[in-house]
C-alpha positions in Angstrom: 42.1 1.5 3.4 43.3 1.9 -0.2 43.0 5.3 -2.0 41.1 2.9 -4.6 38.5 1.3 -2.4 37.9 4.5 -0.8 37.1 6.4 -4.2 35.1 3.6 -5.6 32.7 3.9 -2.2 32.8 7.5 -3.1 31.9 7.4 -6.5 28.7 5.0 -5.2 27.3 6.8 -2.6 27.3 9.6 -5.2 25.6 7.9 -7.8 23.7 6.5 -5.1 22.5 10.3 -4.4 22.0 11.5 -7.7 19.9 8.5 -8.9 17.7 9.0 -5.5 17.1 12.9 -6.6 16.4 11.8 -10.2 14.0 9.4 -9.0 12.7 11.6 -6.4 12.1 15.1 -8.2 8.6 13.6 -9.7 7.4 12.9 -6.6 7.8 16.1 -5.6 6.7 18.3 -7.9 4.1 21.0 -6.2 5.8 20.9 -3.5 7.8 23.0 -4.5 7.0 26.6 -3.0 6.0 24.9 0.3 9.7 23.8 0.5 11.4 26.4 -0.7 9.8 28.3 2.2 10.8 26.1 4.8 14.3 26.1 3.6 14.4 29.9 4.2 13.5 29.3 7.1 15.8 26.8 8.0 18.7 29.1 6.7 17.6 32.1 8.9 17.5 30.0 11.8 20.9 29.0 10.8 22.3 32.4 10.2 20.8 33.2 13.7 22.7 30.6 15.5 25.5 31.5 13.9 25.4 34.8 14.8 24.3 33.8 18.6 28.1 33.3 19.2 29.1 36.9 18.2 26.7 38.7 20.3 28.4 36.6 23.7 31.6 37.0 22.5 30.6 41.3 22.4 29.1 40.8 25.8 32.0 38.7 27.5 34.8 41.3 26.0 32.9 44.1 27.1 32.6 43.1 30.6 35.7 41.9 30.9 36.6 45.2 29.5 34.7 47.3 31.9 35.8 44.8 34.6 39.3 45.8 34.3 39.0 50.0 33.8 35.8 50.8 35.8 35.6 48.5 38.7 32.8 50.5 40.6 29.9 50.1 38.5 28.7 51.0 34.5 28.2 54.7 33.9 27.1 56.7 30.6 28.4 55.5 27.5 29.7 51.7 29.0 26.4 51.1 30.4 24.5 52.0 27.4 27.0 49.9 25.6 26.3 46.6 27.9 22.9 47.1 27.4 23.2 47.0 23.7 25.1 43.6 23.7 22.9 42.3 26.0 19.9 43.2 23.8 21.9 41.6 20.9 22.5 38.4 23.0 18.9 38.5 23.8 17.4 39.6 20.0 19.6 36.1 18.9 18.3 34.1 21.4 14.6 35.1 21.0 14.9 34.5 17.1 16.2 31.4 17.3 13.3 30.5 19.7 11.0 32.1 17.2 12.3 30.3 13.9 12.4 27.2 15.3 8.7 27.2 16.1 7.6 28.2 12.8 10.5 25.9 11.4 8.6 23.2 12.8 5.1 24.0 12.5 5.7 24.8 8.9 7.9 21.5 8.1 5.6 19.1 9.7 2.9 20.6 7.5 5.0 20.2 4.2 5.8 16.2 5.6 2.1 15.5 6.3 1.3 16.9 2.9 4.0 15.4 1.4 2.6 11.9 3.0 -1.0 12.3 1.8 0.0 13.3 -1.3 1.9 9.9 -1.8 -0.1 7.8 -0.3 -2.9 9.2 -2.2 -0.6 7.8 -5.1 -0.4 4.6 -3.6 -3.6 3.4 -2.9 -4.9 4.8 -6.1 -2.6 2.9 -7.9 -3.2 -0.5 -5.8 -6.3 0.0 -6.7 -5.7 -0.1 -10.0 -3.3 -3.2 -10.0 -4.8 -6.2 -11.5 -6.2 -9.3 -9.4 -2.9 -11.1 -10.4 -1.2 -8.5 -8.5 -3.1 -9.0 -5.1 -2.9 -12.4 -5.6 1.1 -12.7 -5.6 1.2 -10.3 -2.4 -0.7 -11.1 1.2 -3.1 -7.8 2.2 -0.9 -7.5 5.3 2.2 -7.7 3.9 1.2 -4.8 1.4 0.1 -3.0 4.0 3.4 -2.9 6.4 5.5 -2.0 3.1 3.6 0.8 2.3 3.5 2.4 5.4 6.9 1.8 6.4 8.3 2.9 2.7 6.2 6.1 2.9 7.3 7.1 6.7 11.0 6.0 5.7 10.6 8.2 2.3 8.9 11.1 4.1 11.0 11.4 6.4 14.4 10.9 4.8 13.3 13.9 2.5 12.5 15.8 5.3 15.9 15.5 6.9 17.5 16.4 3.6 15.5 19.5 3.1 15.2 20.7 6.8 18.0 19.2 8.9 21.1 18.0 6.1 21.1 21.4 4.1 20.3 23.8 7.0 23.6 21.9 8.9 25.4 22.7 5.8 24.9 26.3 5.7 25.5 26.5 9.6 28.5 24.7 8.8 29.9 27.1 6.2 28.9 30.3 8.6 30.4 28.8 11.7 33.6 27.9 10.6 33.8 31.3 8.5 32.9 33.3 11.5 35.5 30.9 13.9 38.4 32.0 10.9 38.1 35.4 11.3 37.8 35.4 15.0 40.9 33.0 15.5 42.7 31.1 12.2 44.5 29.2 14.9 40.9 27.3 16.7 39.2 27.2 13.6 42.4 24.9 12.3 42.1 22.9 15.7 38.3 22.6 14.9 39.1 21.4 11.2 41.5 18.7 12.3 38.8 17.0 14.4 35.7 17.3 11.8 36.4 14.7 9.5 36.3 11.8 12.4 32.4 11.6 12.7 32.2 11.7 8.9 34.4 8.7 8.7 33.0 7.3 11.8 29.4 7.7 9.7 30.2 6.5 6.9 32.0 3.2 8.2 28.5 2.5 9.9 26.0 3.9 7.0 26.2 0.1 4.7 25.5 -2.0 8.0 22.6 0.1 8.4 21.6 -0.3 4.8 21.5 -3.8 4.6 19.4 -3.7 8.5 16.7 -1.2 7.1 16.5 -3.9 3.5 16.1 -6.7 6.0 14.0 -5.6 8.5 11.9 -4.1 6.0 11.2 -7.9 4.4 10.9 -9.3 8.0 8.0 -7.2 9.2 6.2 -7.5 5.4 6.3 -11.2 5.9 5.8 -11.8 9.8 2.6 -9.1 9.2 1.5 -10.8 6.1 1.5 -14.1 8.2 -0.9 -12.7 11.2 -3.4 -10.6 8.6 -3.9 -14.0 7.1 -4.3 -15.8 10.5 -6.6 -13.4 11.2 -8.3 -13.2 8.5 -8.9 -17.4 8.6 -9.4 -17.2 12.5 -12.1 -19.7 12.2 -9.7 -21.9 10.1 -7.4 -21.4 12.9 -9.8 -21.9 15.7 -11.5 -25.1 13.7 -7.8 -26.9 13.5 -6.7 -26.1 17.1 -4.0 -23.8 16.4 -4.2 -21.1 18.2 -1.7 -21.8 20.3 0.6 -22.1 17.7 -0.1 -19.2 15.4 0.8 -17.2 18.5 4.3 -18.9 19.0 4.8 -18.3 15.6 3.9 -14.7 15.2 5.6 -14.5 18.8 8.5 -15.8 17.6 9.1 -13.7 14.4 8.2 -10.6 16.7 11.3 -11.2 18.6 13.3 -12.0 15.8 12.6 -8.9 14.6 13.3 -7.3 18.0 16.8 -9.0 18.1 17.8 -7.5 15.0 16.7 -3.8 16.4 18.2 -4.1 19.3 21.2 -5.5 17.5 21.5 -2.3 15.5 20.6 0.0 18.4 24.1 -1.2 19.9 25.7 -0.4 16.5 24.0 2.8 16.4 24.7 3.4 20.1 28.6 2.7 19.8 28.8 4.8 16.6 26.9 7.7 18.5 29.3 7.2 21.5 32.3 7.2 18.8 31.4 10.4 17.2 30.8 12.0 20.9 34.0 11.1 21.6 35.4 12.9 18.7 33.3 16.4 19.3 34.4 16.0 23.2 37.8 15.8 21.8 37.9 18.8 19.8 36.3 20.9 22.5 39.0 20.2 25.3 41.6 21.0 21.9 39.6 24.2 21.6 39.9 24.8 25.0 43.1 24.0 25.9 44.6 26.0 22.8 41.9 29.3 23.5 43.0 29.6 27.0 46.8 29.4 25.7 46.5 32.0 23.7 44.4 34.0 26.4 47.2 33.7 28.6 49.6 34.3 26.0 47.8 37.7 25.2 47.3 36.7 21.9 43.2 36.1 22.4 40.4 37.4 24.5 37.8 35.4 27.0 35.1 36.4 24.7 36.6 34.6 21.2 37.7 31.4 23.6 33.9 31.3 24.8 32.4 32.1 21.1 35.0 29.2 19.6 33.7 26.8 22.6 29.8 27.9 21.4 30.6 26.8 17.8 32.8 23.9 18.7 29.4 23.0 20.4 27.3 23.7 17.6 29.4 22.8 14.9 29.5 18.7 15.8 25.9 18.4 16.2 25.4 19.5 11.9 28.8 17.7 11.5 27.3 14.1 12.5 24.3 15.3 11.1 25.6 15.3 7.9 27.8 12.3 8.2 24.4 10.2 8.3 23.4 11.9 4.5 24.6 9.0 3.2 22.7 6.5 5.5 19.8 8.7 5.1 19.9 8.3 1.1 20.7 4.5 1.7 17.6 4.2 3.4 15.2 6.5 1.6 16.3 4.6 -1.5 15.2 1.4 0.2 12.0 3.0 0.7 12.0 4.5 -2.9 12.3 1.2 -4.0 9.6 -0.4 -2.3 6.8 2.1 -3.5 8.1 2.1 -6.6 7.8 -1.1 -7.2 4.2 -0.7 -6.3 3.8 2.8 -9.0 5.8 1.0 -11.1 4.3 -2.6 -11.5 3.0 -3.5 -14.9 -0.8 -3.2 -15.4 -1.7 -5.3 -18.5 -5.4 -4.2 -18.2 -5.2 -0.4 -18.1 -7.3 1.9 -20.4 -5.7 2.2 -23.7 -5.6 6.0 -24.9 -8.4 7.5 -25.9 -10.7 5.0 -24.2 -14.3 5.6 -24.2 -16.8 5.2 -21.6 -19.2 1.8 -22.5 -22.8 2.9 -22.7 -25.1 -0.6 -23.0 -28.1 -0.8 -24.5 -28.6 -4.5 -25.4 -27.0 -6.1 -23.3 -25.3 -8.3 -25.8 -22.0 -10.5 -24.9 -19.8 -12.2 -27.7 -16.5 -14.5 -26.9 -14.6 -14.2 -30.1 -11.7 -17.0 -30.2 -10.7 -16.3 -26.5 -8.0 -18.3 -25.2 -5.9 -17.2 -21.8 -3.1 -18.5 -20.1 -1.8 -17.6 -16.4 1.5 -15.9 -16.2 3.3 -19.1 -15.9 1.8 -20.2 -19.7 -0.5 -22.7 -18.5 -3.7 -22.6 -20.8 -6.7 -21.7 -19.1 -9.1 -21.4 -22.2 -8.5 -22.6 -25.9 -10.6 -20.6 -28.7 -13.8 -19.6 -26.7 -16.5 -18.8 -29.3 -19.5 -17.8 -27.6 -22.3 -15.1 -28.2 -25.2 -14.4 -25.4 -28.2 -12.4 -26.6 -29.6 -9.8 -24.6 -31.2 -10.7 -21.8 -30.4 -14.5 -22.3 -29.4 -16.1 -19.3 -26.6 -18.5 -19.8 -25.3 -21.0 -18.0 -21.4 -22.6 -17.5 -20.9 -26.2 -17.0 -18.0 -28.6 -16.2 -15.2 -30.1 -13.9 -13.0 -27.6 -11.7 -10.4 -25.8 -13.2 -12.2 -26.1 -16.9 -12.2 -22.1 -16.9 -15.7 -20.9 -16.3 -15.0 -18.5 -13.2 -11.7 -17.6 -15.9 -14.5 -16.6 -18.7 -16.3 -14.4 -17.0 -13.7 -12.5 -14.6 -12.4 -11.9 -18.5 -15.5 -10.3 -19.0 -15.1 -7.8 -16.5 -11.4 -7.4 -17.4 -10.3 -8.8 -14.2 -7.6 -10.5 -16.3 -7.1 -9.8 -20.2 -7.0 -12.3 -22.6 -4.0 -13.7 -24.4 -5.9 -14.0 -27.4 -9.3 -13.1 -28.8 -11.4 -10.4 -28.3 -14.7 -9.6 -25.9 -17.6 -7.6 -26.9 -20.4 -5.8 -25.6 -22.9 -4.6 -27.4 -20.5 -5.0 -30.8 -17.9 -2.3 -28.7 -14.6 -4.2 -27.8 -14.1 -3.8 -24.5 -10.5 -3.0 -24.7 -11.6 0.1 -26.2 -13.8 1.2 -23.0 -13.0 1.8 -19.6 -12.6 -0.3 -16.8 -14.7 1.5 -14.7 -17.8 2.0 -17.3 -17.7 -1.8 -18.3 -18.0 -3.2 -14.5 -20.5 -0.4 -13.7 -22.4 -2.3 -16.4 -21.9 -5.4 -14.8 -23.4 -6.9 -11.2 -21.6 -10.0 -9.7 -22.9 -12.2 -7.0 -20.0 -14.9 -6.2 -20.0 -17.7 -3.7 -17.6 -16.1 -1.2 -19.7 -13.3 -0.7 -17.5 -10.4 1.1 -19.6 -7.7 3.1 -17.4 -5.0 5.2 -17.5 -4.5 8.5 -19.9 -1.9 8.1 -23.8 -1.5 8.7 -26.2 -3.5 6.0 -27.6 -0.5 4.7 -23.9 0.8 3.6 -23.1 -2.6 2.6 -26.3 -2.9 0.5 -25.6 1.1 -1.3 -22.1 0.1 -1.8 -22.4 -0.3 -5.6 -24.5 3.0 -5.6 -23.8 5.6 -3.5 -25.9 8.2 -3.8 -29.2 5.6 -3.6 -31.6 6.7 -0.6 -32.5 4.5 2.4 -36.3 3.7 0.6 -34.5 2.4 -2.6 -32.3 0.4 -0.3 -34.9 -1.1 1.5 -37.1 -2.3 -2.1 -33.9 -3.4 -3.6 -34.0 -5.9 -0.1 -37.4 -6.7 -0.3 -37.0 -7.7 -4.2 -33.9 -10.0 -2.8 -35.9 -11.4 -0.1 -33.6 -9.7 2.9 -35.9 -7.2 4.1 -37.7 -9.1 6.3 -34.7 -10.6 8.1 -33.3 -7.3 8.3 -35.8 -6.1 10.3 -35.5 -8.6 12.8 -31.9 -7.6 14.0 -31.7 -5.3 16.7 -30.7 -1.8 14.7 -32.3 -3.3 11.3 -30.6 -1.7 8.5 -28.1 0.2 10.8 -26.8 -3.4 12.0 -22.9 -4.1 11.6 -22.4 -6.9 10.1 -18.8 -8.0 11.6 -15.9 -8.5 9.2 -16.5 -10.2 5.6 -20.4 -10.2 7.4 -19.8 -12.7 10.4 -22.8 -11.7 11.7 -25.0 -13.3 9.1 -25.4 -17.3 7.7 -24.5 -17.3 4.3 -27.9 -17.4 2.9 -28.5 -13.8 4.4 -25.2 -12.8 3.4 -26.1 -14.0 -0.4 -28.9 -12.0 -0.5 -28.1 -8.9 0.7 -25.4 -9.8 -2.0 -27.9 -9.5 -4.3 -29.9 -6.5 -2.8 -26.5 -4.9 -3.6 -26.7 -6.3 -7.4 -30.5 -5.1 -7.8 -29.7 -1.8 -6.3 -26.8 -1.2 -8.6 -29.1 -2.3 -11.6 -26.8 -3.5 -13.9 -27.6 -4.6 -17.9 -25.6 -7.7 -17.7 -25.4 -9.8 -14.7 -22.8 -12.5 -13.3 -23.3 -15.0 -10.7 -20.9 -17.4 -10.0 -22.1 -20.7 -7.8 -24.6 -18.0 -6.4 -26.0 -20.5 -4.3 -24.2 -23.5 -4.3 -23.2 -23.7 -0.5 -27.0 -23.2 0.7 -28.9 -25.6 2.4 -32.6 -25.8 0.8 -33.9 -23.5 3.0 -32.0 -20.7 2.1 -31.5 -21.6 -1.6 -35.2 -21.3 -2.3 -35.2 -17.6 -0.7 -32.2 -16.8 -2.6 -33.3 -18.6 -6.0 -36.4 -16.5 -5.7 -34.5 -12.9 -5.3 -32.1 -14.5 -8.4 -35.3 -14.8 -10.3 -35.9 -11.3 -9.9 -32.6 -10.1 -10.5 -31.7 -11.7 -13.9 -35.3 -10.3 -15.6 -34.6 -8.9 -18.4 -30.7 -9.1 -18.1 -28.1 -10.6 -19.8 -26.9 -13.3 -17.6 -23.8 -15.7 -17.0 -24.1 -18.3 -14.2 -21.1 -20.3 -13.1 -23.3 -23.0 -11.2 -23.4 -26.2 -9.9 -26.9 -26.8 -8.9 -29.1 -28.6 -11.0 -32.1 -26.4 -11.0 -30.4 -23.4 -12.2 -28.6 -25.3 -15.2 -31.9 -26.6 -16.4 -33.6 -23.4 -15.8 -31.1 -21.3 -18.1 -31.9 -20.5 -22.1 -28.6 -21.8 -22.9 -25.9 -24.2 -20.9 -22.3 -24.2 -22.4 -20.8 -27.2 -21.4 -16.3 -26.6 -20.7 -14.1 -29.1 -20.6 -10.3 -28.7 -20.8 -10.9 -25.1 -21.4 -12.5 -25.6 -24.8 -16.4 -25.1 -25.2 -17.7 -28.6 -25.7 -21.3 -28.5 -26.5 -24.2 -25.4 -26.2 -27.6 -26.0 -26.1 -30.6 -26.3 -24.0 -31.0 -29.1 -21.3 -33.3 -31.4 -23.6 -30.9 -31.0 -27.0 -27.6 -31.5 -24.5 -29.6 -34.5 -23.6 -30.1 -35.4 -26.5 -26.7 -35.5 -27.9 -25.6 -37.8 -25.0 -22.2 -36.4 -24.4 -20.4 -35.5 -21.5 -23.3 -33.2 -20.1 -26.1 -36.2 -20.6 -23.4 -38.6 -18.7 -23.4 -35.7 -15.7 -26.7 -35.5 -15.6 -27.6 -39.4 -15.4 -24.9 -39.8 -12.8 -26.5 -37.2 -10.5 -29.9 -38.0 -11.4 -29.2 -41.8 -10.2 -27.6 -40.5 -6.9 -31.2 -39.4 -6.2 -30.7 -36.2 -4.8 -31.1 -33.6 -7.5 -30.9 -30.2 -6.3 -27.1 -30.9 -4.3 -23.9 -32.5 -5.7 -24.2 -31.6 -9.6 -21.0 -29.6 -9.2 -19.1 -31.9 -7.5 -19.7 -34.8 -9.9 -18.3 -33.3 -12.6 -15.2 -33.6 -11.3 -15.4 -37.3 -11.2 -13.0 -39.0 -13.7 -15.5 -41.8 -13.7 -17.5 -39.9 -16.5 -14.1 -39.5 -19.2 -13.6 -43.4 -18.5 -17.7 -44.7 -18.4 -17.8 -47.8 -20.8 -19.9 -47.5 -23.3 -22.8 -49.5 -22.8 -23.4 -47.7 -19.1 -23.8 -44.4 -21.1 -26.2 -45.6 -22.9 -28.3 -46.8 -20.4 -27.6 -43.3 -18.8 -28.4 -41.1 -22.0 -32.1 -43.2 -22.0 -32.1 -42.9 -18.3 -31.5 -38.8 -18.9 -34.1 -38.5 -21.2 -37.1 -40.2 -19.5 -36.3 -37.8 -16.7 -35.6 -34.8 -18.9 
């Protein structure tokens, strides 16, 4: 290989190391100490084994010694002497023994921290992420990176700190110790070293670019079975069963090829470097008993050089896989830090205050907001709600009324404009003080896979089993409740399979009352209800949206009518406001909705729906007329 190439790899791996430590020492800090004292450790346990050598190579001399001049036996001084090295032979092996138990016990202890600490990083910050963040990455896929970029982190630290630098003093005391004894091994020693290095570092980019690939191969393949899991009835309802598992069967043992791929690699660069220490040994041994039988050399140095040639190959390869090691924590280094490091758009500015509501009132100032791909989601939203006016959205899919009021809760931030509460922007507050003065009830209700007490306490903690249990009454779950088997200590299955969706809705809204919020969001609250069901859950929405401030994102027509206000959307641009009658009245786009669903004859289903029909931008003219007369004599 060039001199060239070779220095250029060089001069990487070591900016490759110092740009891992730069980006590593924050992560450490506090962990300082607790490192720091298993690195002492580590070097007296290295100092010991170095020293474990010496106290044979006493031992065998002396014996050999005693062999030759007092045949029959060890009297007075010898004896006491052979008892002495075997009590140093002994005093180095039980300290060894000794430091690497507390070695161990005290470095898994720094490593667990270390992991709790991080992941304690982690999941605070994914909790932080915005919605746009989640909704670019699958929940399974986020899972598998973090916990394979934490364990491959963690652990290449660990073997930095406890294993790499430990070697490296061992290293420096064996060879010292093998010079003085004999200049001539130690040189026989030195001329083999170097081959696992090489050997290493020939193998460490493969490795690399396995860890990067594998890494992306499990975050996708587990990503692909938490979401078939996750939409098992999907699954189930289309037949596919079978062929989700080929699939996820199929990625497994791609995955398993590549391993075992780089098992081989691994095992034929193992066998490679254990062919280089065996080589050195038989040097060692060959040359030691030369010099033995040359009389230049005693038994005891030839069996002290064969102890370090033995422990000097295991630190050697050791250290040979730094470079691997960094390769791979930086992988892992870059995976989490793309998680620490991704942009949050919505958090709390500096100096943010917490929002204390006492109103109520909600004011859309020239909002407009646009996806991260530009496309314009609302235009110049003016809008106020008074306090404890219950307003409702209106218009076709994709018009921006789930958009407006996820703004509201700062879900997403707006590209323009400005949102207030109670005259405070709510830039200038906290995230967590604005939503705890907001209650949502959505569509897609999602309950964990907990019992319905916990699920109904979830938005306040500290509320007792008797406030639980009126907040359930209010939302007309109680009784149902107490019909299951363990009542309120019934688990409700994942995302509450358990329960239809009208008891899922209002234990939803059990958990709304119980939080008791000032302003109040419920988006198509009640849209995918049969009669039945809506009429229990309209009843516990009565309740709930007394004498709060209230947007509803609805498509039935009995809530729309029943709100003080309706704000009709179209295009992302606010249309009309008004009451049912003056919408009516005005015989625009919400009186053409209204006659179209009124003449389909059913008029608490389908309200939604039709306003996505193009059939009402296109109606001729003298049809809406007959439908804005139509609209009146039933409004």
């Amino acid at each position: 290989m060039p001199s060239s190439r070779r220095s250029g790899r060089d001069a990487t791996a070591l900016r490759d190391v110092r740009a891992l430590v730069g980006r590593a020492l924050p992560w450490l800090q506090g962990f300082e100490r607790p490192i720091a004292k298993v690195l002492g450790l580590a070097l007296l346990l290295a100092a010991a084994t170095a020293a474990a050598p010496l106290a044979v190579m006493y031992l065998v001399d002396l014996l050999t010694k005693v062999a030759a001049q007092a045949p029959r036996g060890l009297r007075g001084d010898v004896g006491r002497a052979v008892l002495f090295a075997l009590a140093l032979v002994a005093a180095s092996e039980l300290a060894q023994v000794w430091l690497s138990r507390l070695l161990a016990a005290r470095s898994w202890r720094v490593r667990l921290d270390m992991d709790f600490a991080l992941r304690e990083r982690v999941t605070a910050r994914l909790h932080q992420l915005p919605l746009t963040y989640h909704q670019q990455h699958t929940v399974g896929g986020t899972v598998s990176r973090v916990n394979t970029s934490i364990d491959g982190f963690v652990s290449a630290v660990g073997d930095l700190a406890f294993n790499a630098l430990p070697a490296a003093a061992y290293l420096a005391l064996a060879l010292a110790a093998l010079t003085q004894l004999d200049w001539r091994l130690a040189l026989a020693v030195c001329a083999f070293a170097p081959l696992p290095a090489l050997i290493g570092m020939r193998a460490a980019r493969e490795q690399t670019r396995r860890d990067r690939a594998l890494l992306d191969h499990w975050t996708a393949t587990f990503g692909r079975w938490t979401e078939v899991l996750a939409g098992i009835r999907t699954v189930k309802g289309f037949a596919m069963e079978r062929a989700e598992e080929r699939r996820f069967l199929a990625a497994v043992a791609q995955g398993n090829q590549r391993v075992t791929q780089g098992a081989r690699t691994d095992a034929r660069t193992a066998s490679l470097q254990g062919l280089s220490a065996a080589a050195a040994r038989l040097s060692v041994a060959t040359l030691g008993a030369w010099l033995v039988l040359r009389g230049h050399g005693t038994v005891g140095t030839l069996v002290a050089a064969l102890q370090y040639v033995g422990g000097l190959f295991g630190p050697i390869q050791g250290l040979t896989n730094v470079y691997a090691t960094v390769r791979r924590a930086g992988v892992s280094l870059e995976t989490v830090s793309s998680i620490l490091d991704a942009p949050d758009p919505l958090a709390d500015q500096p100096g943010a205050q917490d929002l204390a509501v006492t109103a109520g009132g909600v004011t859309f100032e020239s909002v407009s907001f646009a996806y991260g791909d530009g496309r314009p989601v609302l235009r110049d939203v003016n809008l106020a709600v008074r306090p404890g006016e219950t307003v409702a959205l209106v218009g076709p899919s994709g018009c921006g009324k789930t958009t407006l009021v996820s703004l509201l809760e700062r879900l997403h931030a707006p590209t323009a404009g400005r949102i207030l509460v109670d005259g405070v922007d709510i830039r200038s507050c906290t995230r967590q003080s604005l939503r705890r003065q907001v209650g949502t009830v959505m569509q897609d209700v999602h309950l964990f896979n907990d019992t319905i007490l916990a699920n109904i306490t979830y938005g306040a903690p500290g509320a007792t089993r008797e406030q639980a249990e009126e907040a359930a009454r209010a939302a007309n779950a109680h009784e149902f409740i107490e019909r299951l088997a363990q009542g309120y200590d019934t688990v409700v299955g994942e995302r509450g399979a358990g329960l239809s969706g009208g008891q899922k809705q209002r234990i939803a809204i059990a958990r709304a009352l119980l939080k008791n919020p000032p302003i109040l969001v419920l988006d198509e609250a009640t849209s995918a209800l049969d009669n039945e069901s809506e009429a229990l859950v309209q009843a516990a929405l009565d309740r709930l949206t007394q004498g709060r401030t209230t947007l509803v994102v609805a498509h039935r027509l009995s809530t729309v009518m029943d709100a003080d206000r309706i704000v009709v959307l179209r295009g992302g641009r606010v249309e009309a406001i008004g009451t049912h009658e003056e919408l009516l009245a005005q015989g625009g786009y919400y009186a053409r909705l209204f006659a179209r669903h009124t003449r389909s004859g059913v008029r608490e289903s389908g309200f939604g729906a039709l306003a996505d029909s193009p059939e009402l931008a296109t109606e001729p003219q003298p049809t809406r007329r007959i439908s804005r007369q139509r609209a009146r004599r039933v409004g």
